[in-house]
Each structure stands twice: as C-alpha cells, then as structure tokens.
C-alpha positions as CSV (number, residue, x, y, z in Angstrom):
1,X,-31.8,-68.5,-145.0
2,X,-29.7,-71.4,-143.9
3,X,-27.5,-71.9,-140.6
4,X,-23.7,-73.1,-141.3
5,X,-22.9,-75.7,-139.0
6,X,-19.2,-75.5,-139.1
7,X,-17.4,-72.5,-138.7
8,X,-15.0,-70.8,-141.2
9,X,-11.4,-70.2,-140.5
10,X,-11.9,-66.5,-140.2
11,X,-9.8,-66.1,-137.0
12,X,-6.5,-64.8,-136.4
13,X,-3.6,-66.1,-138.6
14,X,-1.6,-67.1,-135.7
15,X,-3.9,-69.3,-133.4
16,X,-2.8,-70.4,-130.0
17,X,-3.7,-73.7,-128.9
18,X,-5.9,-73.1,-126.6
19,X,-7.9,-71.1,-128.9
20,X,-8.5,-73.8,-131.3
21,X,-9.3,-75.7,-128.4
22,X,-12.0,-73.2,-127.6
23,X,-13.3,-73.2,-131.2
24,X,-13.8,-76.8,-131.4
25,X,-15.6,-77.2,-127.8
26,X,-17.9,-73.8,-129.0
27,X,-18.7,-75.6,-132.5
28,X,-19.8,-79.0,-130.5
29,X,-21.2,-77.3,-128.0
30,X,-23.6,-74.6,-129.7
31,X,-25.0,-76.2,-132.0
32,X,-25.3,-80.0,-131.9
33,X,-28.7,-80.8,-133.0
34,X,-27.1,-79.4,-136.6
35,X,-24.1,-81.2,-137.0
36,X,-26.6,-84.4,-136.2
37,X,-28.5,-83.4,-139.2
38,X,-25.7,-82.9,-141.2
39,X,-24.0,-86.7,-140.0
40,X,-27.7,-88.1,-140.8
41,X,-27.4,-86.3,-144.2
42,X,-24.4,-87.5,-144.7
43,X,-24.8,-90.9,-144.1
44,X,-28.2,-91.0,-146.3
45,X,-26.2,-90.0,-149.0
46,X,-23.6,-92.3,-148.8
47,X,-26.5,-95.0,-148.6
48,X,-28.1,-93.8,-152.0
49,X,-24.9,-94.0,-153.4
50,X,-24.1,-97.3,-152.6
51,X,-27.7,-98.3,-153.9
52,X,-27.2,-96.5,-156.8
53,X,-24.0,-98.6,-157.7
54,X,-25.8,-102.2,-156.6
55,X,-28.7,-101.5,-158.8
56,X,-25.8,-100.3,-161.7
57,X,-24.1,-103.7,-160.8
58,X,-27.4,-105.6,-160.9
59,X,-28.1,-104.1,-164.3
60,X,-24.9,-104.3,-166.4
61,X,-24.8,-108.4,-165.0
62,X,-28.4,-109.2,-166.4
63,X,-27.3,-107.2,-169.5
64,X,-24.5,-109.7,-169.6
65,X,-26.3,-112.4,-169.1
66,X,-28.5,-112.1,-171.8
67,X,-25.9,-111.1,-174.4
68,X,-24.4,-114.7,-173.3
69,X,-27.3,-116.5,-173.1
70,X,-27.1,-117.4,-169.5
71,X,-30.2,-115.2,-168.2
72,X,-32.0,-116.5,-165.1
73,X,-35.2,-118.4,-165.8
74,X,-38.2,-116.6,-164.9
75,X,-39.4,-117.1,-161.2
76,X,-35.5,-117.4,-160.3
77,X,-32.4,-115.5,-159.1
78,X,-34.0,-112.8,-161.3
79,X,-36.8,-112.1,-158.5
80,X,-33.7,-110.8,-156.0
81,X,-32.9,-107.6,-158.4
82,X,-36.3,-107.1,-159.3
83,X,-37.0,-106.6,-155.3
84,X,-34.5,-104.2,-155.3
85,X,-35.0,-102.3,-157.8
86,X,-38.7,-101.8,-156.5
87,X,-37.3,-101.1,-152.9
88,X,-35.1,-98.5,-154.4
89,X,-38.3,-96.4,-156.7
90,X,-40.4,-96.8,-153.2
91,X,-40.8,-93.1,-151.8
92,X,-39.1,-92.4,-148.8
93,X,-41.1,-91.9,-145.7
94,X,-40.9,-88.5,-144.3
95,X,-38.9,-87.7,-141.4
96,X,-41.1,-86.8,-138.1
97,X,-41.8,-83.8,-136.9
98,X,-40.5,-82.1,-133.7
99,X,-43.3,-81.9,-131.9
100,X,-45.0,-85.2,-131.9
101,X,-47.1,-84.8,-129.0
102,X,-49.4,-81.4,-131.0
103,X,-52.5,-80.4,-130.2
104,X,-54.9,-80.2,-133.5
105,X,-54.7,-76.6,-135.3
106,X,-51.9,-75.3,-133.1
107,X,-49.6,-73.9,-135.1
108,X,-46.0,-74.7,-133.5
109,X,-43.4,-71.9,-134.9
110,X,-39.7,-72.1,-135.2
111,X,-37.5,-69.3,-135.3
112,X,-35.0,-67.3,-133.7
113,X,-34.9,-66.6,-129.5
114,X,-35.9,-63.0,-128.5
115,X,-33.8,-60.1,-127.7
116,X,-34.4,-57.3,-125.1
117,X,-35.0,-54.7,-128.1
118,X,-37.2,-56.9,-130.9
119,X,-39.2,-60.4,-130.4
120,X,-36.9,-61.6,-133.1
121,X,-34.1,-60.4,-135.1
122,X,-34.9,-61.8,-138.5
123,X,-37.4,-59.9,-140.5
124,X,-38.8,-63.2,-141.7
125,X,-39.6,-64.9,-138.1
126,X,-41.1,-61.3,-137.1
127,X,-43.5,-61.5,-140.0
128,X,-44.9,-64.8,-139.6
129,X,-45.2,-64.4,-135.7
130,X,-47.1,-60.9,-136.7
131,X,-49.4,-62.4,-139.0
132,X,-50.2,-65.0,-136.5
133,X,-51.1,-62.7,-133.9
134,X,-53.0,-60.1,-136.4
135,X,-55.1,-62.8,-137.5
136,X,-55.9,-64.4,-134.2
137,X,-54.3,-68.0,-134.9
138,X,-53.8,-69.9,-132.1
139,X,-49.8,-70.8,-132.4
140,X,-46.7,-71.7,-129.7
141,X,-43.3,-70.8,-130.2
142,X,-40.9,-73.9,-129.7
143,X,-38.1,-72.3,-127.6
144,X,-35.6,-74.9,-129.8
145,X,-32.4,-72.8,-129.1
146,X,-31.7,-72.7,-132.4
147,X,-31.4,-76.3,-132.6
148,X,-33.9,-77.3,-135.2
149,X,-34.0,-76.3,-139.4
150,X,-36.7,-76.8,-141.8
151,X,-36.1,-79.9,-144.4
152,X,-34.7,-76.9,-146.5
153,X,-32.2,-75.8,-143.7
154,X,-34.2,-72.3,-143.2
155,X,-35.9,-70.5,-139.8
156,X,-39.0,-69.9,-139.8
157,X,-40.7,-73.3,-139.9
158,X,-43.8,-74.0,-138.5
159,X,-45.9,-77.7,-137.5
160,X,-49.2,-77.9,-138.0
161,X,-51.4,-81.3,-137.6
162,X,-48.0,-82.7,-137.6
163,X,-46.8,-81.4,-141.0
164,X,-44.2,-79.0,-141.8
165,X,-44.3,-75.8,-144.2
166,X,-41.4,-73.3,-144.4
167,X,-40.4,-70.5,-146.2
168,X,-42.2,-67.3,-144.4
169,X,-44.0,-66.5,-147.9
170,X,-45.8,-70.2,-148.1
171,X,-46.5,-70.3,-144.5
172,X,-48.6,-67.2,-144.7
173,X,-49.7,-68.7,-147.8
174,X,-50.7,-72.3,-146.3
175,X,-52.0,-70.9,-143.0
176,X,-54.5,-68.5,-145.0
177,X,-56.2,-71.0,-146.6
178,X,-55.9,-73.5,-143.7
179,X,-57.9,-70.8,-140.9
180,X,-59.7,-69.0,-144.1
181,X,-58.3,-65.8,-143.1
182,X,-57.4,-63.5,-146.3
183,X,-56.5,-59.7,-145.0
184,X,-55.5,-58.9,-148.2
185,X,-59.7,-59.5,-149.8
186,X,-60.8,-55.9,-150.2
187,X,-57.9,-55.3,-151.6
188,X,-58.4,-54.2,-155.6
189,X,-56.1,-56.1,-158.2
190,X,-54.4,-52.6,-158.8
191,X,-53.7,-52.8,-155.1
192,X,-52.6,-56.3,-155.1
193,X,-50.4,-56.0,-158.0
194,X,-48.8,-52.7,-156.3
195,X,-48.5,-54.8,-153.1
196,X,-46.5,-57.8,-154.9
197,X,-44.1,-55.0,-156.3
198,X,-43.4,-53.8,-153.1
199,X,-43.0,-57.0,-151.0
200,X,-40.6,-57.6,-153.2
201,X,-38.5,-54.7,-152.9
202,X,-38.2,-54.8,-149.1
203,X,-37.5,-58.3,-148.8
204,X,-34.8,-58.7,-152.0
205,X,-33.2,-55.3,-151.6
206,X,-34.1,-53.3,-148.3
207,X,-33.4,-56.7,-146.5
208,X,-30.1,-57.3,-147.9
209,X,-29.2,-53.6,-147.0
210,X,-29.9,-54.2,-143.4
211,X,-27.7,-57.7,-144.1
212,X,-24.8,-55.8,-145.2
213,X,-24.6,-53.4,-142.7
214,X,-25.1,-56.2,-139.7
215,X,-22.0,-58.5,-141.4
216,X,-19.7,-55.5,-141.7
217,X,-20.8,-54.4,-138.2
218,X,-21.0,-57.5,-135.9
219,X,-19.7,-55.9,-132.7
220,X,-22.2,-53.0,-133.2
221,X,-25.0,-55.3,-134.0
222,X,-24.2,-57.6,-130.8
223,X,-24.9,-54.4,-129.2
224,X,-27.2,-52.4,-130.8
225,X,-29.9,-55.1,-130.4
226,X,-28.2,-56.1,-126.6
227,X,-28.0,-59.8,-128.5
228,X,-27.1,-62.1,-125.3
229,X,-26.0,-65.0,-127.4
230,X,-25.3,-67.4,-124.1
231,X,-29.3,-67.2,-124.0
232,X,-29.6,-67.2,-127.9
233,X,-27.7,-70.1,-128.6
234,X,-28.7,-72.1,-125.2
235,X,-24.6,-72.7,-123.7
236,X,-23.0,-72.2,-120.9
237,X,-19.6,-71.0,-122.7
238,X,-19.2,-67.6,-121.2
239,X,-20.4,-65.0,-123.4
240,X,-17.1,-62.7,-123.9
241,X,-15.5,-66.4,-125.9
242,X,-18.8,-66.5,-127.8
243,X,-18.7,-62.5,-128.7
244,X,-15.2,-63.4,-129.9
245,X,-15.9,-66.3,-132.0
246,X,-19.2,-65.1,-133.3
247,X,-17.6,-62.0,-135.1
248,X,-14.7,-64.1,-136.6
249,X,-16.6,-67.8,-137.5
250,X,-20.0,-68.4,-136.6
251,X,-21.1,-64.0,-138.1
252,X,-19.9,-65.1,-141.2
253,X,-22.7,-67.2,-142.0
254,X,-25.4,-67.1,-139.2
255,X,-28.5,-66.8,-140.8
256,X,-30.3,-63.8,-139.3
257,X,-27.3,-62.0,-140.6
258,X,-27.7,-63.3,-144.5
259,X,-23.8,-64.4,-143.7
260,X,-21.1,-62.2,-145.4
261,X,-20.9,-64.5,-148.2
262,X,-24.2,-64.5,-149.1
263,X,-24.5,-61.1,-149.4
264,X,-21.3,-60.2,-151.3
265,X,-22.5,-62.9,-153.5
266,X,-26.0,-61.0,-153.8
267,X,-24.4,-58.2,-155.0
268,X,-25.1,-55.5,-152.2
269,X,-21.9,-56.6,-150.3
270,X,-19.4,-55.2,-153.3
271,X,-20.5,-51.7,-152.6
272,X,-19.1,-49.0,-150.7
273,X,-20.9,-48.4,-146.9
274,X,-22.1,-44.8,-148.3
275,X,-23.7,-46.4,-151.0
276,X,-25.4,-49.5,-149.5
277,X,-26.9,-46.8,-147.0
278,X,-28.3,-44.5,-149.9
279,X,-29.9,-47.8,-151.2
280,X,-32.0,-47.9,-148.0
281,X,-32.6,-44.4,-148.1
282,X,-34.2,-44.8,-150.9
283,X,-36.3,-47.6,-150.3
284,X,-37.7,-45.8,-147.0
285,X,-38.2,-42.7,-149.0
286,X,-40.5,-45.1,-151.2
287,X,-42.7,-46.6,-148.3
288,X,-43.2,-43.1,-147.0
289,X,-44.0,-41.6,-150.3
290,X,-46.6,-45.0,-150.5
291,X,-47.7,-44.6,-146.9
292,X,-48.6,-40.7,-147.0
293,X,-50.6,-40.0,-143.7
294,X,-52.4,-43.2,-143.5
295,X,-52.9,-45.7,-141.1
296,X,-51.8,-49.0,-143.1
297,X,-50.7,-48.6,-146.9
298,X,-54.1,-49.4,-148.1
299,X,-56.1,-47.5,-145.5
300,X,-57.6,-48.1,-142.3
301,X,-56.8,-51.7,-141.9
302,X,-53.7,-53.5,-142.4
303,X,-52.7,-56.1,-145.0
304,X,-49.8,-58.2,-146.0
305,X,-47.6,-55.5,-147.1
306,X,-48.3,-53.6,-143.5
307,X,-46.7,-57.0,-141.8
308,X,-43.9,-57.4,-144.0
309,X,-42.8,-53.6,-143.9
310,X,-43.8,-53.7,-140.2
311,X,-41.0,-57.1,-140.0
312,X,-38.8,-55.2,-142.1
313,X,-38.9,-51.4,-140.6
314,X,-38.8,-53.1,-137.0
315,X,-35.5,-54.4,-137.5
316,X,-34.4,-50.5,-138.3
317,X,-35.8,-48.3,-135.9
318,X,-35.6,-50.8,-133.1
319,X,-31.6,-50.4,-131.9
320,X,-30.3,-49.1,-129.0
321,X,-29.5,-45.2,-129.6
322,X,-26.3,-45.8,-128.8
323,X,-25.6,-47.5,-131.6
324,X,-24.6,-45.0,-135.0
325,X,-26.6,-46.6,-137.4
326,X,-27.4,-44.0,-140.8
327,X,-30.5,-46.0,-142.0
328,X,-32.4,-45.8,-138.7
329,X,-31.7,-41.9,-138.4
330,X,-32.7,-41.7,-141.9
331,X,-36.0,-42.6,-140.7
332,X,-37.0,-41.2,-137.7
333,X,-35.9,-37.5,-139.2
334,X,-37.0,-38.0,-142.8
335,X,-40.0,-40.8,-142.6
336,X,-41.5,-40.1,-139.4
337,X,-45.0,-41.5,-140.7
338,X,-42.9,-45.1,-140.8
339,X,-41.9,-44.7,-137.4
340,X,-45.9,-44.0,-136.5
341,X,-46.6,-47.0,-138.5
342,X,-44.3,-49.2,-136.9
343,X,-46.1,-48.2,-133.8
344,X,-49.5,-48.7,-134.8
345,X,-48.4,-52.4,-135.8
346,X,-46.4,-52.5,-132.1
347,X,-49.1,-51.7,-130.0
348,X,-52.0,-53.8,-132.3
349,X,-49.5,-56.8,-132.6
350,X,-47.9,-56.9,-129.5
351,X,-49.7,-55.2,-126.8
352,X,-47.2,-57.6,-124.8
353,X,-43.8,-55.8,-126.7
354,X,-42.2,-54.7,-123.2
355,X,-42.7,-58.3,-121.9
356,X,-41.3,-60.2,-124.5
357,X,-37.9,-58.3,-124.8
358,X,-37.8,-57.8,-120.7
359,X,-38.6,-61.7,-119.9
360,X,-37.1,-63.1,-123.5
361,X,-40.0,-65.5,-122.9
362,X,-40.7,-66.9,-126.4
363,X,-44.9,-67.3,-125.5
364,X,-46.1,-64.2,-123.2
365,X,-49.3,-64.5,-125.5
366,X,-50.0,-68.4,-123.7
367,X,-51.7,-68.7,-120.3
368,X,-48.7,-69.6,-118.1
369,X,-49.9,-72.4,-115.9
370,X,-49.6,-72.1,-111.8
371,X,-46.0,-73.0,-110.2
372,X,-46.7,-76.4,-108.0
373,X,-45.3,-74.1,-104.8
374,X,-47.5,-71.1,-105.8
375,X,-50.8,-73.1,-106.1
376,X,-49.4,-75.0,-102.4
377,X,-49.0,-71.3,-100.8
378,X,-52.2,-70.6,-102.3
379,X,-54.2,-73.3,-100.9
380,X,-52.4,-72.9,-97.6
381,X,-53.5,-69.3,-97.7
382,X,-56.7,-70.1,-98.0
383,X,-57.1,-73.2,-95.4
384,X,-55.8,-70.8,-92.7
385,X,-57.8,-68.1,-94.1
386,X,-60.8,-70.2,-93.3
387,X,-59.4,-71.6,-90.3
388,X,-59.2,-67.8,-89.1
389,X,-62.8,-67.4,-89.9
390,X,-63.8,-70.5,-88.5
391,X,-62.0,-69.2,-85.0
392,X,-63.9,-65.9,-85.8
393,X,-67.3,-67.1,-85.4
394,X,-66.9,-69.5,-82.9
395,X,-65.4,-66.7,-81.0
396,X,-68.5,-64.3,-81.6
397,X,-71.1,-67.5,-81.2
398,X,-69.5,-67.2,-77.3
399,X,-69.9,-63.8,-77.1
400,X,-73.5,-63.6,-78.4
401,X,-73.9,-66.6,-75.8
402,X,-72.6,-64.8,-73.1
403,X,-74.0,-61.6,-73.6
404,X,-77.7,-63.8,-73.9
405,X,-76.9,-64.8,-70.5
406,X,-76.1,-61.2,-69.3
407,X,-79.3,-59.8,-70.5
408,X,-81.5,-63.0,-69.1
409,X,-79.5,-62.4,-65.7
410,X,-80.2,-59.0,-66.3
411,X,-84.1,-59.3,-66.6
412,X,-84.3,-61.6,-63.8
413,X,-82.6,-59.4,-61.5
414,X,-84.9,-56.6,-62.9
415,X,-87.9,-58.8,-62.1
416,X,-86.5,-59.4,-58.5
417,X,-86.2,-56.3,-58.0
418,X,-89.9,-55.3,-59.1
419,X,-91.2,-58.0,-56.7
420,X,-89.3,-56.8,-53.5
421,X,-91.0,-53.3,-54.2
422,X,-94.6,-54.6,-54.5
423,X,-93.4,-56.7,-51.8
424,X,-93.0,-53.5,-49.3
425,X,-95.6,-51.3,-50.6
C-alpha cells in the first residue's frame, strides 16, 4: 500500500487556469512531508550515482596504470581510492525515527485519521490497532495527517524502542514475540493451517473487491463513510475543491483505496461491477459457512483470523445506509452471524467505538491530561469552597458563643430570681 505523491492528470480535458492553479497549491499543500521524501530520495540517488561513476573512474585509471607501468607506489596516491572505495561499502546509517522523544515499550502506530463511521478506513490499520487493543499493548496513535510512510512507502507503521517495523502482517508478527502474546496457541495445526488459507483469501481477494468498488465509486465512498478529507489530510483548502480533486487525481492512487491502477493491474478491476460483487458474495458466504453460530471461528475466544475478518468485514457493514452498496446488503440479509461477529469484536475491541468516530480523536483509549484553565477553575472552586466553609464555622463558633452567653445569662437570672423568693419568704 503506497501513497502517490503527485497527482495524475485525470481531470477534465479542457482545464481552466485557475484550476491548474488549484491543483498545484492542493498537491503542495496536502501532502508535503511526501514530496520531501520523495526530493530526499531523489537526491540520495543521484549521490549513489555519482559514487558509482567516481569509483568506475577510480577503477578503469589504476587498471590503466598498471597495464602502463605507471601504478602508484604503495603508501601513495593509491591510499585516496582505497578510502573511497571503503567509504562507499560502509552501510548506511539508518534514517531516524519520528518520534524521537518514545517512552520504552510504547508502541507508536501510524496509520490513517478516523472517520465518523470506522476508526480507520483501511482494513490493514484497523487490524493492527485491533490486535493492539485485544492483547492489552500499551500503544499511541501519531495523529501525522497522513504525513509520514514507512521506509517501504506503506501505512500502517509502527516505532517501538525507537525502531520501525511495517507491513500489518510482520508487525503483528514482531509485537507477538516482543510482549509474548500468541492468541493463536491453543490453536491445533489443522486450525492454523485452515486459518493461513483464509487470511489469505480476505486480504488478496475480499480486500481487493472492496478496492474496486471504492475506486469506481469515489463520490459514494466520500459519503458513505462521511470521509471529511479537510480533517483527513490536515488543510485548510475548503473541502468541496478537495472532493473535486480527490475523485479525479489524488482517488486514483490514495492508498486506502488500492488506487485504480493497482487494482486493474491485480486483476479484479477488468471485471464487470455484477461480477466483482458475486466475488464478495462468495467470500462472505465462506466466513459464514466457517463461522456457523460461534462466537470467534475457533470458538469462544478470538484469534488472528477473528481480527483480520473483523478489519476486513468492518469496512463492509460499517457505511452509512444511505449509501447502495450490494456487498454490505449481502451480509446483513444472508450472513447475519458476521454482522453478530462484527459486533462481538466492536464492543470487546472498542468499548470506546461511538467516541472515536464522534470526536475523530486518534487516542480516546489514553488518559487525556487536565486543560491548564480547567485545573485553574478547579482549584479556584475549591479555595472558595473552603473559604465558604471557613466563613461557615466561624459563623456557627459566634453563634454557639452567643447562645453560651444566653444560657449563662439565663441561669443567672434564674438564680436571682430563686434568691429574691427565699429572700421574702
């Protein structure tokens, strides 16, 4: 999964000016950390080359040189080339990470913004994030807008201890063994084999099905998942220009679509809507069929194959109704125990669901720390709260005083009183 950084010529054949204006501010403007990877790429290229042709150079004179007779002496020029070459064969350092400032065994995650209908809209971001939270890993999402790629150019990445892995299927991998949690271990190598075969069918065929539907139906995706790409994509270009350039450049490619391209060239994109959509069929007619009236595929607890369907099916019956959209009534009439499924994974997942897509915040999971003016209100609160009391009891200390003095005045007069009657008996 990789994010294009320049857009295709996709619009209109006859383009106003002010719309390629438009076109080149939105490509600078949306996605700039990119197109700084791509210059730095560049330019690392160009410096290997030009290495690569000095140390050619270097070569082909000493050759000369000796075929002539006129090497260097040892100890001499010859030194210069010999550095170089050794320079060249040294391993390049790797480039830093993101987050320099991480706290040990955090995992930091990378992927796509949220959405008011689904924490993420790629499958693959969902099932990392879901295996996270299923297996109690502490991790942070790094709101990045969209900013940031792996060294392989792909969403999800994560940091951890300030190295990178990416590529959803070796981060589960890597964090497993990392934390020591295996949810697939009382799982029979039957079951494990039968797992494999099915991980594999969602996420090289069901996936692509959702792909081709998305790319062939951007304006219904934009708002079938109520995709706010202002937020997404961190600009402040109005959203109707984005809408409009999104569907004719930056659709083509984006990367929680597959891109058009992609998918054609996958094979999926050459056929006809009707068919495409009776591939899904089938493949949800498969997980049902595997699913039965279980819990999880395997029984009572979930596994892998729960998290990737879960990633997967999510991305299905999660669309605003709307929205026509074959697969996802497919589902809900035909594989009802999916849809229960999907919500078993929901609600043990993501007890927080309704706050993520309502706030968009990427960590409703982390302990938010106290606004400065909330914890100053607070405080105040609490001085005048005490001040109150303080008032309170002095107030009631006076009162007790006074009432002392009643009652003393009281008994004195009481005692007077007693006196003037002994007095005139």
């Amino acid at each position: 999964m990789t994010m294009a950084t320049e857009t295709e010529n996709n619009g209109p054949a006859a383009e106003t000016k002010d719309i390629k204006e438009m076109k080149d501010a939105l490509k600078d403007d949306v996605l700039p950390g990119d197109n700084k990877q791509d210059e730095a790429a560049r330019d690392n290229n160009a410096e290997k080359k030009e290495d690569s042709t000095e140390k050619k150079e270097a070569s082909e004179t000493a050759a000369a040189a000796v075929a002539t007779g006129d090497a260097p002496a040892a100890g001499g020029d010859a030194a210069a080339p010999q550095a170089q070459a050794q320079a060249a064969a040294a391993p390049a350092k790797a480039p830093g990470v993101h987050k320099p400032n991480f706290e040990k065994d955090v995992v930091y995650l990378y992927q796509f913004p949220r959405t008011p209908l689904l924490p993420s809209l790629s499958s693959y971001c969902l099932k990392v994030e879901t295996w996270l939270r299923l297996n109690g890993v502490k991790y942070e999402n790094v709101d990045h807008k969209m900013k940031f790629r792996s060294k392989k150019g792909q969403l999800p990445f994560i940091e951890l201890n300030g190295e990178e892995t990416t590529d959803s299927k070796f981060i589960l991998r890597e964090l497993g063994q990392k934390f020591e949690k295996d949810i697939d271990a009382g799982l029979s190598q039957a079951q494990k084999s039968v797992a494999h075969a099915t991980i594999s069918m969602i996420e090289n065929h069901l996936v692509w099905v959702v792909a081709c539907w998305r790319t062939k139906n951007l304006d219904q995706m934009l708002k079938g998942y109520k995709v706010n790409l202002q937020h997404a994509l961190g600009t402040r270009i109005p959203n109707p220009v984005l809408n409009f350039f999104f569907k004719f450049t930056f659709g083509r490619k984006l990367d929680w679509l597959q891109g058009a391209r992609k998918v054609k060239a996958q094979g999926m994109g050459i056929h006809t809507p009707e068919e495409v959509m009776q591939f899904g069929c089938d493949d949800l007619k498969v997980l049902s069929d595997m699913l039965a009236d279980k819990p999880f595929f395997f029984g009572d607890e979930p596994t892998t194959l729960d998290v990737v369907a879960f990633a997967n099916l999510a991305q299905i019956l999660y669309i605003d109704k709307d929205i026509t959209f074959q697969l996802r009534d497919y589902m809900t009439e035909n594989c009802p125990n999916l849809v229960g499924h999907c919500s078993r994974m929901k609600e043990l997942c993501f007890p927080d669901w309704e706050e993520i897509c309502s706030t968009l915040d990427m960590n409703t999971h982390l302990p938010k720390p106290e606004k400065t003016e909330e914890k100053e209100g607070k405080e105040e609160a609490k001085e005048t709260k005490e001040a109150k009391e303080s008032k309170e009891e002095k107030e009631g200390d006076k009162e007790k005083a006074d009432k002392e003095e009643k009652d003393v005045e009281k008994d004195k007069e009481v005692d007077e009183n007693k006196e003037k009657d002994k007095e005139g008996k």
